[in-house]
C-alpha positions as CSV (number, residue, x, y, z in Angstrom):
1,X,-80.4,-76.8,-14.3
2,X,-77.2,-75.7,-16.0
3,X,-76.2,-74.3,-19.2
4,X,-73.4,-73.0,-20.7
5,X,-72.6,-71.4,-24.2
6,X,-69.8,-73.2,-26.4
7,X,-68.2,-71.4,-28.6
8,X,-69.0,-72.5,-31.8
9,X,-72.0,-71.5,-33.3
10,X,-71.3,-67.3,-34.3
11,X,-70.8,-65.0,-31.5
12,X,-73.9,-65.8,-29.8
13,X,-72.7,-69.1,-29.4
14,X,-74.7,-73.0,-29.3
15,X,-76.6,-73.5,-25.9
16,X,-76.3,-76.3,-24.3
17,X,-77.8,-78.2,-21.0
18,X,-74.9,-79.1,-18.9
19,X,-75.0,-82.0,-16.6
20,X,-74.7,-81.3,-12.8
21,X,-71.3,-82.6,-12.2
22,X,-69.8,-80.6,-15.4
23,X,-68.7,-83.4,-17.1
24,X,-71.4,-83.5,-19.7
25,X,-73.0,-81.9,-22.0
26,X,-76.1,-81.5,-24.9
27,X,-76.9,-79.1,-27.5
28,X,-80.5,-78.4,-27.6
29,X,-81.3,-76.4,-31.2
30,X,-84.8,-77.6,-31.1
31,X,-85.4,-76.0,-28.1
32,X,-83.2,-72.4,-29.0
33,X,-79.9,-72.0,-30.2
34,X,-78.8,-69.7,-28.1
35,X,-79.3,-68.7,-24.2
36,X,-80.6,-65.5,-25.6
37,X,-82.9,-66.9,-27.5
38,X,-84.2,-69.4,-25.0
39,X,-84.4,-66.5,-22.5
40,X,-86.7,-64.0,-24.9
41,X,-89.1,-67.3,-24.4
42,X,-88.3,-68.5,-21.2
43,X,-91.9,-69.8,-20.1
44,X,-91.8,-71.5,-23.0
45,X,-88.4,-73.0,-23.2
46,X,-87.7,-73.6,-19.3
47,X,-90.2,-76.5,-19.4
48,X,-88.2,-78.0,-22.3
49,X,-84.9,-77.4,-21.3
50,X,-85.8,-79.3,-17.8
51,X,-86.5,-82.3,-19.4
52,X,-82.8,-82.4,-21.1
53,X,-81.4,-81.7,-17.9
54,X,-83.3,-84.2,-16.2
55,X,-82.7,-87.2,-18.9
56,X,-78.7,-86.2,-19.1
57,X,-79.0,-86.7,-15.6
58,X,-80.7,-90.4,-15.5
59,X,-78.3,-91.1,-18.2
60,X,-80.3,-90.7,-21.4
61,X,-78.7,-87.8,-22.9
62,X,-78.4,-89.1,-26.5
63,X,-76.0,-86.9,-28.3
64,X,-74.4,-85.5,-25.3
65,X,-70.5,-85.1,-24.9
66,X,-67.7,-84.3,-22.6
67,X,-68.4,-80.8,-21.3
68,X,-64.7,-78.9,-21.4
69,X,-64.7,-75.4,-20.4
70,X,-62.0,-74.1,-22.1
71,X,-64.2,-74.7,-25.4
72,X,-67.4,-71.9,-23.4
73,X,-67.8,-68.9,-24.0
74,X,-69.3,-66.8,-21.3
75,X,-73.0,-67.9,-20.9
76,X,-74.1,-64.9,-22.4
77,X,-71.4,-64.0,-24.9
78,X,-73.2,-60.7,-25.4
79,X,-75.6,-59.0,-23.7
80,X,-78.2,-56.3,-24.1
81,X,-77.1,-55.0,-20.7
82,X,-75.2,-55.3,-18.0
83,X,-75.6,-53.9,-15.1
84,X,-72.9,-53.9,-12.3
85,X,-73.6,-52.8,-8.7
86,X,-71.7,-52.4,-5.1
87,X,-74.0,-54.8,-3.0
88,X,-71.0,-55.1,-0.3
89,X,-70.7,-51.7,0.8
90,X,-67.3,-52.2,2.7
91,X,-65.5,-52.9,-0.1
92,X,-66.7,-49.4,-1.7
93,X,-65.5,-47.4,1.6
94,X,-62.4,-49.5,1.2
95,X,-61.7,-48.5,-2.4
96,X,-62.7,-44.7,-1.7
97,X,-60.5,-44.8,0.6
98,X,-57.3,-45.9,-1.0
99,X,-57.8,-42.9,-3.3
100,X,-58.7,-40.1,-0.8
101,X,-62.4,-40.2,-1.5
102,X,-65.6,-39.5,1.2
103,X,-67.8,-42.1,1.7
104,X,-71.6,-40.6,1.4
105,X,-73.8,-41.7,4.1
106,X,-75.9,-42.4,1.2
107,X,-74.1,-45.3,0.0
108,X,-75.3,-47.1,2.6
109,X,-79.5,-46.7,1.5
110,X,-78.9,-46.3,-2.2
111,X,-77.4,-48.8,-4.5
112,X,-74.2,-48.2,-6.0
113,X,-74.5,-49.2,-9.8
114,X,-72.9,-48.8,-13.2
115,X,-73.3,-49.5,-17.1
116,X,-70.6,-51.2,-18.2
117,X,-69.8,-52.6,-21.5
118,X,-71.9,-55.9,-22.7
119,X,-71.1,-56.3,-26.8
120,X,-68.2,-58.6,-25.4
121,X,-67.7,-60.5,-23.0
122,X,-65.0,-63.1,-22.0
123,X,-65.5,-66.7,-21.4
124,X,-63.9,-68.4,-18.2
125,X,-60.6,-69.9,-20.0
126,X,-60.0,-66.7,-22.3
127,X,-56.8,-64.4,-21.9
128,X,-57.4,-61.3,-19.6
129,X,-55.5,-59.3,-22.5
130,X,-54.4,-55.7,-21.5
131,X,-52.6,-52.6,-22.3
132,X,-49.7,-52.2,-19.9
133,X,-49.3,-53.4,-16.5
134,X,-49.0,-49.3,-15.4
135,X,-53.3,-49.3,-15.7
136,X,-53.2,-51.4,-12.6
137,X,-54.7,-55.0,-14.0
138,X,-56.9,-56.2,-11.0
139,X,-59.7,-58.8,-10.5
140,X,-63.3,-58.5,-8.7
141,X,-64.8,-61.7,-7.9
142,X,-68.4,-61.2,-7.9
143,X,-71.6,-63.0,-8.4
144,X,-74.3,-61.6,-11.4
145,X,-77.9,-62.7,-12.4
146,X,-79.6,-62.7,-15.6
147,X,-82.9,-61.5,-15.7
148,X,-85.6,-61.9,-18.1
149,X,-87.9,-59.0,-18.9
150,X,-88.6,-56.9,-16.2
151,X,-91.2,-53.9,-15.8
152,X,-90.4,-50.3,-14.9
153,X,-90.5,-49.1,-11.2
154,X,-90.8,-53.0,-9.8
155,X,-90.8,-53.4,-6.3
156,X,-87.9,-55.2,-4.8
157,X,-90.3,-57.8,-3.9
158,X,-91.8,-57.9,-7.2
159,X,-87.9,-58.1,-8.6
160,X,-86.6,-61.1,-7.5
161,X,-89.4,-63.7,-8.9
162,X,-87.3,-61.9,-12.1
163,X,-84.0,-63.4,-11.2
164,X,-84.0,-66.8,-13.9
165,X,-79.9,-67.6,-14.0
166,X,-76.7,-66.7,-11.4
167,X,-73.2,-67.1,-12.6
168,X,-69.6,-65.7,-11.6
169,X,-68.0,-62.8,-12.5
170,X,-64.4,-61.7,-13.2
171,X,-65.1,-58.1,-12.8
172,X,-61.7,-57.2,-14.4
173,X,-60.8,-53.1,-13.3
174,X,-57.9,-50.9,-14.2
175,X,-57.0,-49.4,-11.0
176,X,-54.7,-46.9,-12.3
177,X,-57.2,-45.7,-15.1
178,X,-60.0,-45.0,-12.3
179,X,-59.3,-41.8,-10.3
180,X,-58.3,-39.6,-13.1
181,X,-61.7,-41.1,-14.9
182,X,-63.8,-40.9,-12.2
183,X,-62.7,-37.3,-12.2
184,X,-64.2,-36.3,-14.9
185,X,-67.6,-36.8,-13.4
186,X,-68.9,-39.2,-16.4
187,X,-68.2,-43.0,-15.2
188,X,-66.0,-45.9,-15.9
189,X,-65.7,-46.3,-19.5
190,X,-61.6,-47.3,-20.1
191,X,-60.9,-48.4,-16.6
192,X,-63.6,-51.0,-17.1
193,X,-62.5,-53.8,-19.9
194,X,-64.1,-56.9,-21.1
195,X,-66.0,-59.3,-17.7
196,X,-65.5,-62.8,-17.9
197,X,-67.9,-65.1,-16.8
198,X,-67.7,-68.5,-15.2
199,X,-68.4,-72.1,-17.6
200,X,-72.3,-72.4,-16.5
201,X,-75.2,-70.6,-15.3
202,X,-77.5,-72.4,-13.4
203,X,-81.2,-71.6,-12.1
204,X,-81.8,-70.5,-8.6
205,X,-83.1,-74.2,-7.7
206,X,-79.2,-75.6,-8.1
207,X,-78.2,-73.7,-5.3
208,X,-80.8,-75.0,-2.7
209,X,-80.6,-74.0,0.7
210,X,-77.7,-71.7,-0.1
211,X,-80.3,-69.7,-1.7
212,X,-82.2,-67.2,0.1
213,X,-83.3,-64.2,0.8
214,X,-82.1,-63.7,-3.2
215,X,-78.7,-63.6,-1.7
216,X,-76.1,-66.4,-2.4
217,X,-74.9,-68.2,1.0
218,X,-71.6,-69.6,-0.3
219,X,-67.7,-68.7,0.5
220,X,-66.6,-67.2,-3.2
221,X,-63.2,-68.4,-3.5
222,X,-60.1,-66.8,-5.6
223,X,-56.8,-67.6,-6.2
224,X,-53.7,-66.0,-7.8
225,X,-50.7,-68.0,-9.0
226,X,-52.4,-70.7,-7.6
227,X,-52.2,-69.2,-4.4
228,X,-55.6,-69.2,-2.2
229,X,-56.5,-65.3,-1.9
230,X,-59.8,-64.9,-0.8
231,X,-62.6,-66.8,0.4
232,X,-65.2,-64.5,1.7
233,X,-69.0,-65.1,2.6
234,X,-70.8,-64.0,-1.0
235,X,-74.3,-63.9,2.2
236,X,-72.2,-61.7,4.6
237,X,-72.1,-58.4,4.6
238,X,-74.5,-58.0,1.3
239,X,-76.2,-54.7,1.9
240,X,-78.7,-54.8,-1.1
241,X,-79.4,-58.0,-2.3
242,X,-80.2,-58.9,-5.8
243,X,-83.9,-58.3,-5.8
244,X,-82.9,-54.7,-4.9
245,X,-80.3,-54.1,-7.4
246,X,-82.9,-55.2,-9.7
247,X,-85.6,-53.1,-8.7
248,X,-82.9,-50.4,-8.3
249,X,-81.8,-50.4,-12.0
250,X,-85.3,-50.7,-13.5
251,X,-86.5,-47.5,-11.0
252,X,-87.3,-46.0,-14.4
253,X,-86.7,-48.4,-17.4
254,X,-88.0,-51.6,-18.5
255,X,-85.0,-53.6,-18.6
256,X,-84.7,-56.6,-21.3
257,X,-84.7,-60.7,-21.0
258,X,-81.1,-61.1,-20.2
259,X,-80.1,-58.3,-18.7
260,X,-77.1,-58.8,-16.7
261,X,-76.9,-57.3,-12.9
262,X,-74.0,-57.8,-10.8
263,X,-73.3,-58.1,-7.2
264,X,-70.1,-56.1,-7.1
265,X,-66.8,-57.1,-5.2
266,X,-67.7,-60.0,-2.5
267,X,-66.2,-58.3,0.5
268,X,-66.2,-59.3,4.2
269,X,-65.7,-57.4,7.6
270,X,-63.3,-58.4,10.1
271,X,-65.0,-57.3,14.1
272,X,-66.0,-54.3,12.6
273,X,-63.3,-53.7,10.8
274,X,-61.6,-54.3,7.0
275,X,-60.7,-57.6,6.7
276,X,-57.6,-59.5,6.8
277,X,-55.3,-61.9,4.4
278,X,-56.7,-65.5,5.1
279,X,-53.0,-66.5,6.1
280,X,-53.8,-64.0,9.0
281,X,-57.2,-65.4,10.0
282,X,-59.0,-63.4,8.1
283,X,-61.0,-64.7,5.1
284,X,-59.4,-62.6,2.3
285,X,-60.4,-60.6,-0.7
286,X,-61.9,-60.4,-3.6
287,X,-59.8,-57.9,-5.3
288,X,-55.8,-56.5,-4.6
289,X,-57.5,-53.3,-4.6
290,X,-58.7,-54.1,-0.7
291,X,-55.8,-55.5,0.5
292,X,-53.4,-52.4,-1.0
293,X,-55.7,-50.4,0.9
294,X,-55.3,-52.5,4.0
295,X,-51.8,-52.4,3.9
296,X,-52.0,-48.6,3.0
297,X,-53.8,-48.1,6.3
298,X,-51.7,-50.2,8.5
299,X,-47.9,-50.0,7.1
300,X,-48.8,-46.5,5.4
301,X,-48.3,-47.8,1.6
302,X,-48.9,-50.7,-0.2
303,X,-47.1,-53.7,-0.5
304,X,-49.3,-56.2,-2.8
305,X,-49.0,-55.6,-6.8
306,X,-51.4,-55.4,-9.3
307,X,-51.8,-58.5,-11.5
308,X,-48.5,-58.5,-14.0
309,X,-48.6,-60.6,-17.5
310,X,-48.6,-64.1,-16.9
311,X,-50.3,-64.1,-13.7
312,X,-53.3,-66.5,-13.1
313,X,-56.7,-66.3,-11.8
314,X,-58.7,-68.5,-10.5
315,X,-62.7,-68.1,-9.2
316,X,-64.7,-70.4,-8.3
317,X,-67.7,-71.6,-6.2
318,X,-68.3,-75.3,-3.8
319,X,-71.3,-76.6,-2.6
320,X,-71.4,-78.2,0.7
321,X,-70.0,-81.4,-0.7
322,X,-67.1,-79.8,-2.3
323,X,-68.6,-79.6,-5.7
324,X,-68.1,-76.9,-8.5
325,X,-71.6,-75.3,-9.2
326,X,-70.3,-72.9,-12.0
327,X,-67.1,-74.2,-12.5
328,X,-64.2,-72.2,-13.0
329,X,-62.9,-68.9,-14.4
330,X,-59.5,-69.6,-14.7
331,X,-57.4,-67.1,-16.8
332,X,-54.3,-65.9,-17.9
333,X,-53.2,-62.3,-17.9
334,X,-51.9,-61.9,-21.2
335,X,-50.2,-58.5,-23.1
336,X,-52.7,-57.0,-26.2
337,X,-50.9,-57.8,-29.2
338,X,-52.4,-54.7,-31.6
339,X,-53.7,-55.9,-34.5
């Protein structure tokens, strides 16, 4: 099952069920207005919500119309909380190490995982607005769940029968904001802007085999300019998977139905190694912030620039057949015009 949040309808936006090959779609107020409503009841309104998804997909949708992306909001235009983590560990040592930071051995055992804003998010054809191209404008392709409610100090086995939705994430960072924030000993806070999310979230089921193990098995594909930059394995190189970021973020809280927790930066190794630009035969990256520190390691400074106004990015997910599953984030980095 799919479903995606249009934008009209308030800033909570209008649910709808979305059909498998994104080119439909049905609002469902009878069932809940909103995703956030539908997921405060989701025993009750799963059942319901199937049975749209299933008729739109014999072709009995009455009332349904052409699904268009650019008129989504994020599925979850708000959230109660959103929880980001560092599931793929190399990308962490990689970004450490671009600014002179040690790597704890601990790292390794113990999730990485921050707060970061949820009052706004972005949806998947919305303007990356920023500041100034100085702060560094990067993207972090990443994959997030939305939970409903889950209990205080679950298990990690417990955790993942928790896991109701998955999604894509444009993790947006402001690399040149970081270090001196970071510094301060506090968290991310400015360096960390509004996430956009991709068109649709879907339920576990809509993955099939490529779920497992509460890990996604699926190259995460980016490009820039239109230019293919990375393709890793989101089922490679996952240190903690999401039933353990789960359990990891609710070690001493309850956390809320639709609670957003996030994979972090899909990031491959190379023989051992960081990886490597895929017109190198490598598979790529998920954010410039790897491949600056790549190049910092091998040329001693980087080469690649941050994203500059006007740039566009493009995530995105295929099934085996070549098929969308969230459709696309596809945005423009655009200049803040102060208001």
């Amino acid at each position: 099952m799919k479903l995606a949040s249009l934008k009209a309808g308030g800033r909570d936006g209008t649910l709808v069920v979305v059909s498998r090959d994104l080119t439909r779609a049905v609002a469902v107020p009878e069932i809940a207005e909103t995703l956030q409503s539908a997921l405060d009841r989701w025993e009750e309104t799963e059942p319901a919500l199937r049975i749209i998804a299933e008729r739109l997909e014999a072709g009995h949708g009455e009332g349904a119309v052409p699904f268009d992306p650019a008129t989504c909001a994020a599925p979850l235009p708000r959230a109660y909380q959103w929880c980001d983590g560092s599931a793929y560990v190399n990308h962490v040592e990689l970004v450490r190490k671009a600014r002179g930071a040690e790597m704890p051995p601990s790292f390794w055992t113990d999730p990485l995982m921050y707060q970061g804003g949820s009052d706004r998010f972005i949806g998947p054809c919305d303007p990356i607005e920023a500041i100034s191209e100085d702060h560094g404008i990067d993207l972090e392709a990443e994959i997030a769940v939305i939970t409903d409610d889950v209990p205080m100090a679950v298990t990690p086995e417990a955790a993942g029968r928790h896991i109701k939705l998955l999604m894509l994430v444009n993790d947006v960072s402001l690399r040149g904001l970081i270090p001196a924030e970071l510094a301060k000993g506090f968290g991310f806070l400015q360096s960390k802007p509004a996430s956009s999310f991709s068109p649709v979230a879907v339920t576990p089921d809509e993955l099939g085999d490529a779920w497992r193990d509460h890990t996604v098995h699926r190259p995460l594909l980016s490009w820039i300019n239109g230019r293919e930059f990375g393709r890793p394995e989101a089922g490679v190189d996952m240190t903690f998977d999401f039933a353990r970021l789960i359990a990891h973020a609710a070690a001493t809280r309850h956390l809320g139905a639709g609670t957003v927790v996030g994979s972090g930066t899909v990031s491959n190794r190379l023989d051992g190694g960081p990886g490597k630009p895929i017109d190198q035969g490598g598979v790529g990256y998920s954010c410039l912030a790897e491949v600056r520190t790549v190049e910092t390691i091998l040329d001693g400074k980087p080469a690649t620039p941050f994203l500059r106004f006007g740039d566009r990015v493009r995530i995105e997910m295929m099934d085996a057949q070549g098929r969308s599953i969230f459709g696309a984030i596809d945005q423009t980095v655009m200049p803040y015009g102060r208001r």
